[in-house]
N, C-alpha and C positions, 0 to 999 in steps of 0.2 A: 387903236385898241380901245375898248370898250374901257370906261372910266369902272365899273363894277368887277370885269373880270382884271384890270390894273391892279386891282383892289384888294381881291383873294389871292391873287400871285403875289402879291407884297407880302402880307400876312402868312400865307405859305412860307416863302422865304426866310423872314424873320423868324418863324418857328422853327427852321431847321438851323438856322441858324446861333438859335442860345444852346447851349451845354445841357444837357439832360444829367441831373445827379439822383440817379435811382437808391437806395440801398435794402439789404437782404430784412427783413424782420427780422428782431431776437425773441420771440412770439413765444418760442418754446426752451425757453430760460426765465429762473425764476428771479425776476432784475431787482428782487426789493430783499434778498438771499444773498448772505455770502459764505462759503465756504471756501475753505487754508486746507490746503496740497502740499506735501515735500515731496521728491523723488526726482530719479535720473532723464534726462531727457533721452528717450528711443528714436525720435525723429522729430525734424524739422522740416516744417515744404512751406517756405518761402515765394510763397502767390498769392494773384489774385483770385476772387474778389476779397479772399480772408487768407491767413496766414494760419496757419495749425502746427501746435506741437503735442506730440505726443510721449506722456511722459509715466512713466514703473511707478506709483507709487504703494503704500503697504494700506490694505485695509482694515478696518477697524478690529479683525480677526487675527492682525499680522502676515495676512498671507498678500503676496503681490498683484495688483491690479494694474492695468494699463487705463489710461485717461485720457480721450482727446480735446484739447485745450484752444477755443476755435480764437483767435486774435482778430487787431483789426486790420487792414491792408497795407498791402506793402508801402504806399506812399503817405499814409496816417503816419505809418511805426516811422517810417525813414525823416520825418516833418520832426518827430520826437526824441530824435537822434540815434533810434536801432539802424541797424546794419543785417544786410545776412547774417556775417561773421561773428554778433552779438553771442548768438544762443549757438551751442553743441552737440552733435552727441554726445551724449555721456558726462554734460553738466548737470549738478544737483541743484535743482527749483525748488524754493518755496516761491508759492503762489495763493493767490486771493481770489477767488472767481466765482460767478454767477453758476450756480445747479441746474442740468435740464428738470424739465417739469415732472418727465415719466421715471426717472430717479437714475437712470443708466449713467454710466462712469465718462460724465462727458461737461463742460460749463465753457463758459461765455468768458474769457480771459479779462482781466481789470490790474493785476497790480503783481508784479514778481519783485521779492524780498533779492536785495543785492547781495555779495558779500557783504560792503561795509554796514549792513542791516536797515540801509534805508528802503525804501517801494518804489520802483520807478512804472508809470504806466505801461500795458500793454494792450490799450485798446483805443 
């Protein structure tokens, strides 16, 4: 075989060969912003590439708003000690989280307030 075409077939190879670690932009979160959440957790979906809860909480009005809370992935959260079984329906969250940019009831998950009132990561 030709010592050049040896050459691009190596190179090929070894390229498919390393792991590619792509990740999504948080482009439309405001990452230097933080805004604090209380309310019930409505759901949990527990996947990739992100992990999402969605959770009732009361707006500034008092009246109830729904909020989707985007996390980071399931093998992030699990490295940090979450679990599925961690979060519930119908567990009360305070949280910490990054604002989208166009102001909708939605942020970039960072820090959920425990019972015993410490911040454990969420992302």
């Amino acid at each position: 075989m030709h010592p050049k075409i040896l050459g691009v077939i190596s190179i090929a190879s070894i390229s498919l060969a390393v792991p590619v670690r792509a990740h999504h932009s948080h482009a439309n979160y405001i990452e230097m912003e933080w805004i604090s959440l209380e309310g019930t957790v409505q759901e949990v979906h527990w996947m990739n590439p992100h992990t999402w809860i969605y959770l009732q909480a009361t707006d500034a009005s008092g009246s109830p708003a729904a909020w989707a809370l985007e996390g980071a992935s399931v093998a992030s959260l699990q490295r940090a000690g979450w679990t599925k079984d961690s979060l519930s329906v119908g567990d009360t969250l305070a949280v910490r989280c990054h604002p989208l940019k166009d102001g909708s009831r939605g942020c970039l998950m960072g820090f959920i307030r425990m019972a015993d009132g410490s911040e454990k990561e969420f992302d």
